[in-house]
C-alpha positions in Angstrom: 43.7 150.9 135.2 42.6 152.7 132.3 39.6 155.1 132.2 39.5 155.7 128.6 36.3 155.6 127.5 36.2 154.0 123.4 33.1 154.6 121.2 32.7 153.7 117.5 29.8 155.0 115.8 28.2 153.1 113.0 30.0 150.1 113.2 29.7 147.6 110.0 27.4 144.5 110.1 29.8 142.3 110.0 31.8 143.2 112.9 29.0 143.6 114.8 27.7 140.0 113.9 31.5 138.5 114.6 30.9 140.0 118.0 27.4 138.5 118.5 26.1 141.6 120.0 22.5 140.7 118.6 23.0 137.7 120.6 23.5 140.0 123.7 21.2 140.4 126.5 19.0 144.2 126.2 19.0 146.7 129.5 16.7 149.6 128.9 16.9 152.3 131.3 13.8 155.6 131.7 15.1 159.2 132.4 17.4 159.0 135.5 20.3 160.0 137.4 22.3 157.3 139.2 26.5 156.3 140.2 27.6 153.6 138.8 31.3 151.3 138.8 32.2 148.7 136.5 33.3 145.8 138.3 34.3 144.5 134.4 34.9 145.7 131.5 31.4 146.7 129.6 30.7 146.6 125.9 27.5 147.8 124.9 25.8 148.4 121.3 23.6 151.4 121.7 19.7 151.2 119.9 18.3 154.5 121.4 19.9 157.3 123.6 21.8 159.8 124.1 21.5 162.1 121.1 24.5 164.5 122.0 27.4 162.5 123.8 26.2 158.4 123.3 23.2 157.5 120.6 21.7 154.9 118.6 24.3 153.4 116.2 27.1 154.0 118.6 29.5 151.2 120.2 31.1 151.5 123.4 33.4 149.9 126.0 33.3 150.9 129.2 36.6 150.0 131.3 36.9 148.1 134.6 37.3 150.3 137.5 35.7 153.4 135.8 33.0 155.3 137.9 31.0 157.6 136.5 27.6 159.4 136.9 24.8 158.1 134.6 22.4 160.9 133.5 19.7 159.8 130.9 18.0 162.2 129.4 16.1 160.1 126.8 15.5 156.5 127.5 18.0 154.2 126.6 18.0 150.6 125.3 21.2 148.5 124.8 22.7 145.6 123.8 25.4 144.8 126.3 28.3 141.9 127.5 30.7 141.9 130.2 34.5 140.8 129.8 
C-alpha cells in the first residue's frame, strides 16, 4: 500500500471538468484537530485551506490505508470523490 501523498496545484479547467469534480459532493470542515484513515482512495479539489502545506487551487489524492492527523488551521471547503 502506498502512502504517497499526490497534489497538483492549479490544475487546468479542462481536466478538472473531464474529472467532474464540480459535480462532486462539498465537505467543509471549522478549525480542528482529528485522526483520520482512508478506507478508499480520496480525491479532493481544494476551494479554501490550508495556505502553507494544502490551499485553494490545489488537487489531491489521498491513498487507501493512509492515516494521518488532520489539523485545520483555516476552515476548509472541498470538492471530494472516493475510488
Amino acid at each position: 500500500m502506498s502512502a504517497v501523498i499526490v497534489k497538483q496545484s492549479n490544475p487546468d479547467a479542462v481536466f478538472l471538468e473531464q474529472l467532474g469534480v464540480f459535480a462532486w459532493p462539498i465537505w467543509s470542515k471549522e478549525v480542528s484537530t482529528f485522526p483520520w484513515t482512508y478506507n478508499s482512495e480520496e480525491t479532493c479539489y481544494l476551494l479554501e485551506g490550508e495556505p502553507i502545506r494544502l490551499q485553494a487551487g490545489d488537487l489531491v489524492i489521498f491513498p487507501a490505508g493512509m492515516s494521518c492527523t488532520w489539523q485545520i488551521r483555516q476552515a476548509v471547503r472541498k470538492h471530494y470523490v472516493f475510488a
